[in-house]
N, C-alpha and C positions, 0 to 999 in steps of 0.2 A: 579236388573234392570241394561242396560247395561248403559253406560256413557250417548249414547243419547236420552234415553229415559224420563230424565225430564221435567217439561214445564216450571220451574223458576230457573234460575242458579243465585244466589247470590255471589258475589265476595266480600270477605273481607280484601282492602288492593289491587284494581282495578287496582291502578296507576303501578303499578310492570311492569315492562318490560317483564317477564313470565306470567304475570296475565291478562293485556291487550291481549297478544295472544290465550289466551286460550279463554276471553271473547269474542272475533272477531270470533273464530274460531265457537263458539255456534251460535253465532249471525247468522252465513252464512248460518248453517242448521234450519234458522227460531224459534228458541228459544229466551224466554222473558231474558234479562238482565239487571241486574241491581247492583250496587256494592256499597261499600265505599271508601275512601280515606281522608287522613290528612289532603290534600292539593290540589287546584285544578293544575295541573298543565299542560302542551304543549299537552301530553300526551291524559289526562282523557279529556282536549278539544277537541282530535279529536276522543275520544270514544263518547264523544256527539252529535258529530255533526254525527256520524252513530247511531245514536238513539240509544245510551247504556246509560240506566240513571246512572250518579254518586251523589253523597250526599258528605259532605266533615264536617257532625259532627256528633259525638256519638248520633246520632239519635234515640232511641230505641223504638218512639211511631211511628214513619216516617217508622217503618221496620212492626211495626206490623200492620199496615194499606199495608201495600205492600203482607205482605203474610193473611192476610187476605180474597184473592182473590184465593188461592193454598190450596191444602190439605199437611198436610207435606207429605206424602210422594211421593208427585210431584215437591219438593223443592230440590235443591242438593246445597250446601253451600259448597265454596271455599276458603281456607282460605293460607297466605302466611306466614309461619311463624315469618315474622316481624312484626305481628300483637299480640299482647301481649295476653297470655289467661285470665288476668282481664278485657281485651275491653268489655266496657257495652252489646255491638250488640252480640260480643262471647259470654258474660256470659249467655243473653237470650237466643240466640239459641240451645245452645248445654244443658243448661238446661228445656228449650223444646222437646227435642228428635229429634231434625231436623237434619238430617244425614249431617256431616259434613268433609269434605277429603282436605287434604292436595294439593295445587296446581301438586307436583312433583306425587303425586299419582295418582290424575284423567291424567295425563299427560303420565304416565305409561299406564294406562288404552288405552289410544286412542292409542299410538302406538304400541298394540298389532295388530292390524290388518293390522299392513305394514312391512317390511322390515324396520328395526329402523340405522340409522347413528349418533352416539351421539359424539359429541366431549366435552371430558373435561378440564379442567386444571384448573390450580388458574387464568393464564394470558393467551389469544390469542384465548379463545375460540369462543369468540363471533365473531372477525374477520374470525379465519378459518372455523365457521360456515355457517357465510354468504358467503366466496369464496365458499365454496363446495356449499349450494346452488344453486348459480350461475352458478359454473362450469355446472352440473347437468341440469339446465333453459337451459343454452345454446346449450347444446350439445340434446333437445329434450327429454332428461328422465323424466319422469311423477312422481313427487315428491312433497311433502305437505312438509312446513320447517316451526319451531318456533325457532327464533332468539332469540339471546338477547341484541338484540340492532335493530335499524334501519336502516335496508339496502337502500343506496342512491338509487340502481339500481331499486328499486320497490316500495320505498316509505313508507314503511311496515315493520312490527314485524311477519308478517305471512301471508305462500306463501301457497295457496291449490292448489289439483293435480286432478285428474279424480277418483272420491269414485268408479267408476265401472272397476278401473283394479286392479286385486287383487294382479300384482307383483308391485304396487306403493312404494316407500320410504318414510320414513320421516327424514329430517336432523330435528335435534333437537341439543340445546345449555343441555348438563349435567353438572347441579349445583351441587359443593359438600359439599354445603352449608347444614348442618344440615341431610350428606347424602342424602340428595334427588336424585343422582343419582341411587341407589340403587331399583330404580322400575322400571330400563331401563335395557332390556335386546337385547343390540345391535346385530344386525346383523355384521356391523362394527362399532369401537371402537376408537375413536383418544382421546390420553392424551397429553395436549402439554408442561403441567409443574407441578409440584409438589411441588410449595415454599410455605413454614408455609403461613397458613392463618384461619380465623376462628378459631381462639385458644380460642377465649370464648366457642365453641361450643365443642373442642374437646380437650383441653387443652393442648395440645402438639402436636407436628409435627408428633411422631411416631404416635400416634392414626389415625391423617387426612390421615397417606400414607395405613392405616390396611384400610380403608375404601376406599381410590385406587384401591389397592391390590383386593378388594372385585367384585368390580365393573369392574377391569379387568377380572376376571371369567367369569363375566354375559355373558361374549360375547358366541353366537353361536357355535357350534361346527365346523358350515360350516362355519365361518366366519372369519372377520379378525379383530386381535390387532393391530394398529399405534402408538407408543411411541415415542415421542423425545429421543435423546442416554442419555442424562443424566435421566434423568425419568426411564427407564429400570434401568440405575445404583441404581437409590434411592430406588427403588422399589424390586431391586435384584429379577427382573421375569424370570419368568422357561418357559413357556408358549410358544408357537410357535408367532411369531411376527414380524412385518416388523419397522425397525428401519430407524429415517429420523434424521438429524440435518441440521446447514447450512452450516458448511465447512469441518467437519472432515470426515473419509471412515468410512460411512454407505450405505446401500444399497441406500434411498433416500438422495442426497445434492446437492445445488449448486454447479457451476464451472464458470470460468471468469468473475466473479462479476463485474457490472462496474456502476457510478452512469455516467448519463447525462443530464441537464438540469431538474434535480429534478427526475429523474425515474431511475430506477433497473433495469439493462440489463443482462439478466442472463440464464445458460443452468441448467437444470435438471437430473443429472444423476440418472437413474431408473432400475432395475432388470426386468420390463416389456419394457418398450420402452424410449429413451433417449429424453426430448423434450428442443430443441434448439431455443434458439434466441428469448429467453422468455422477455417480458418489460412487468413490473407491476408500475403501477401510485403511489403506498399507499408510503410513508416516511418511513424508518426504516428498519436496518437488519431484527429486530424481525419481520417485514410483510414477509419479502421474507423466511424465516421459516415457519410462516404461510401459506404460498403459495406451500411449499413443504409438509406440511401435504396435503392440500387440494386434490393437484395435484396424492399421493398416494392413497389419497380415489377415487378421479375418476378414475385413470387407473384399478383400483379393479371390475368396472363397467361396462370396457371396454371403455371407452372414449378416443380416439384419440389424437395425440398430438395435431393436426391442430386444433382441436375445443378447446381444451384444451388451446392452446395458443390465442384464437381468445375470451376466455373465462376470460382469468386472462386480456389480453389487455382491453379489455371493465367494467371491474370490477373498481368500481366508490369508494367502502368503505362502510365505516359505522358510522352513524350519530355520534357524541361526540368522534368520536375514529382519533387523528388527524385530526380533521375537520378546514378546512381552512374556516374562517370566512369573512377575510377580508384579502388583498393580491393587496395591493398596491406599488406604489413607497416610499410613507411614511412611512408606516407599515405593518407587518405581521401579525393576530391574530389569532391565533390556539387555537381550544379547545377540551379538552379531558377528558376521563371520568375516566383517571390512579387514584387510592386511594391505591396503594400498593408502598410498597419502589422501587419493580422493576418492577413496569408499570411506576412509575415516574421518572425511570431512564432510561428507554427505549425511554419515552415521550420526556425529557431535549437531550437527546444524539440525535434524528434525527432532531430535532430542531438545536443543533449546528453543525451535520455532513451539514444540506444542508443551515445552516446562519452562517458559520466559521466565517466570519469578524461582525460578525455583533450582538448587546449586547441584551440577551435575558433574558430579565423580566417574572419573574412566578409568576402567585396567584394561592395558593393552599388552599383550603379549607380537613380540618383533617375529614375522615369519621367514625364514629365511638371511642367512649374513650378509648375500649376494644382493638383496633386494633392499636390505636396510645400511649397506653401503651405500647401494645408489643414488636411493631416494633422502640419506639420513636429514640434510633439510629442510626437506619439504614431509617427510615425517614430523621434524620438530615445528613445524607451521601449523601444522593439523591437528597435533595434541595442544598444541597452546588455546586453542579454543576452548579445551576444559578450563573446568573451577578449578579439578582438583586432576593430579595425574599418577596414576599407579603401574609401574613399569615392569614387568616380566623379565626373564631375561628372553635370550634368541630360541625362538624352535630352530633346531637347525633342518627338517626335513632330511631333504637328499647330500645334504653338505655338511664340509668339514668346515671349523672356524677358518675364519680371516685374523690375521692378526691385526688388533687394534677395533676391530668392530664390533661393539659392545653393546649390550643395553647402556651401561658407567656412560661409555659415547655420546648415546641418543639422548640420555640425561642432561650432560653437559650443555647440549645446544639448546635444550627446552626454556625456552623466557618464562615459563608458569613458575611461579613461587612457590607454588602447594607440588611438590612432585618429590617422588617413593621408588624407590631399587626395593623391591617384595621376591624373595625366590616364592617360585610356586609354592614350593609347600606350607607355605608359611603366609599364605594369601588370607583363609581362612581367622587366623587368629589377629589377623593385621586389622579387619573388617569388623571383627567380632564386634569392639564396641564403640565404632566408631560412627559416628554418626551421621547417618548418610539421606540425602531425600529421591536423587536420578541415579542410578548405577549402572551402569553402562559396561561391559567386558565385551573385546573386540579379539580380533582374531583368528587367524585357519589354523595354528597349530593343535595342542591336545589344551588347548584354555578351553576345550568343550567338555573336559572331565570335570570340569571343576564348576560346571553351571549350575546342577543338580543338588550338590553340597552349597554353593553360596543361595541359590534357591529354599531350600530344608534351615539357612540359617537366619535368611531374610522374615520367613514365613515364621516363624519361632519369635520375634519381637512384636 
């Protein structure tokens, strides 16, 4: 059967930022949805409120009264690999014979019918997903995109295009999370960094870059490879390819960098066409990188510099990714969704390149034990940049503790003098009246519940 052929699409593990889009995306072509989740969360709320029902406990009699209405082989089960294969709901389905696929696979699946645009990396995907995107909206190209994250400009994790042009695109975010990318066979290909990550899944660095390496293959024969210049070095690629960074001589870089009043003034030098007198809104060298990937995948397209610059200027961001919450006289509150040593170094650095004079408090919440094993000192190198350090304890997501891996741990290594052990619940009153000018909360775990409440408490002084 092909993908759209189901009449019950089952989502296990709803709330995922790839999983919510794929759910939307069924939903649009009038298919029954319905899913699981941990937790209810902002998210699975506004899966509800577009009639996508969610459940949020190991329900297993709640499921078989749902497919009770479906024959199985009208049911297609999607599942997120942070979903455990002892989950009561997996163990029944898939020992019922109810066909069950991986989200990165049915995901493979649908964009075989378009011209695919995948970008990967450990860090900047999801932003230079949604600039291209945009770029792409702006300039009139008829393009379907699955985010990973939420793009300010639209509101949305997923953007459809006109099913009746057959040269349509799709941007899509490539997770190389558990390989997943590896069912995307790009048309164009952007990798924007290769730093250790997911070492539970693949236990070392050489392994995660053999499956890089793999996935840079996939690309088309007519198509194009984009690599950041150190990613080509890491990857030591043979392959024909267009090379970007931000300041060194590549074909794609910046030139006259200049910050003004919080924004990026910046030219493009390109081997297609040079685009001048670029301002991008986003905080951070790492965005104006990001914006030179993006900027090579549109000229690839043919996109004009004029629309191209009329495209990065109107580009708003993406939800959790330096998002300015509150931006006051009294205070700053930024929040983001950095859980890697160098997403939270990039996060602290433009916080202090555009608050120089001014003292910048972090609550970081640990994602993962696995990860803050691996990484625990070069975590504590990253928060040392703070003034001030506010430590969460571990989301554990998909995992049980490690023994001995702690927030107490991550503490321990921290050189910052100013540093706090806060249980979440008690973040709030920790803050209340303490006196703060940059605030910064970091994090993929549920430290998103808590943005709204420190938002409503900041805005109150």
């Amino acid at each position: 059967m092909k993908v759209l052929d189901y009449k019950l699409y089952y989502f296990l593990g709803i709330g995922g930022i790839g999983m919510s889009a794929l759910a939307r995306y069924f939903k649009h072509y009038g298919k029954e949805i319905s899913g699981y989740d941990k937790t209810a969360t902002s998210l699975t709320l506004e899966l509800e409120k577009e009639k996508i029902a969610c459940h949020y406990s190991e329900d297993v009699e709640l499921l078989k009264k749902l497919l009770a209405n479906y024959k199985p082989e009208e049911v297609l089960v999607i599942y997120t690999p942070a979903v455990p294969k002892n989950h009561p709901e997996y163990v029944y389905l898939s020992s019922n014979n109810y066909l069950i696929k991986k989200r990165s696979e049915v995901l493979g699946e649908i964009t075989k019918q378009f011209k695919t645009i995948a970008i990967a990396g450990t860090h900047g995907k999801t932003t230079t997903t949604t600039i291209v995107t945009h770029l792409l909206k702006t300039a009139g190209i008829n393009c379907y995109s699955f985010m990973g994250g939420i793009s300010k400009n639209y509101g949305t994790n997923l953007l459809l295009g006109d099913p009746n042009d057959k040269d349509a695109y799709v941007v899509v975010e490539a997770d190389e999370y558990d390989s997943s990318f590896l069912t995307l066979f790009p048309y164009i290909a952007v990798i924007t960094s290769v730093d250790a990550d997911h070492l539970d899944i693949y236990g070392n660095k050489e392994t995660m870059h053999e499956s890089y390496l793999l996935f840079s293959k996939q690309v088309k024969k007519e198509g194009k490879l984009i690599v950041k210049k150190n990613v080509d070095n890491e990857l030591k690629l043979t392959d024909k390819r267009l090379i970007y960074s931000l300041n060194l001589s590549t074909e794609y870089c910046a030139e006259s960098v200049k910050v003004e009043d919080g924004e990026f003034h910046y030219d493009i030098k390109s081997p297609v066409e040079a685009v001048t007198g670029v301002t991008i809104g986003l905080p951070g060298l790492h965005n104006v990188e990001n914006s030179i990937a993006a900027v090579a995948v549109a000229q690839q397209l043919g996109i004009k510099a004029d629309k191209i610059k009329i495209g990065l200027r109107s580009f708003q961001g993406v939800k959790r990714r330096f998002d300015y919450r509150v931006k006051s006289q009294n205070v700053i509150y930024i929040d983001d969704y950095a859980h890697h040593p160098e997403e939270l170094k990039a996060a602290i650095g433009a916080a202090k390149q555009l608050y120089p004079d001014k003292k910048i408090t972090g609550v970081f919440q640990p994602h993962l034990f696995s990860r803050t094993r691996d990484f625990a000192d070069a975590f504590a190198e990253s928060l040392y940049l703070l003034d001030e350090c506010i430590l969460l304890d571990i989301y554990p997501a998909r995992e049980t503790p490690i023994e001995g891996v702690t927030s107490q741990m991550l503490l321990g290594k921290m050189k910052s003098k100013q540093k706090h052990l806060v249980k979440k619940e008690n973040l709030l009153a920790f803050l209340k009246d303490k006196p703060l000018e940059v605030l910064l909360t970091m994090g993929a775990g549920d430290i998103d519940k808590l943005v709204q409440p420190i938002e409503e408490l900041l805005k109150k002084r």
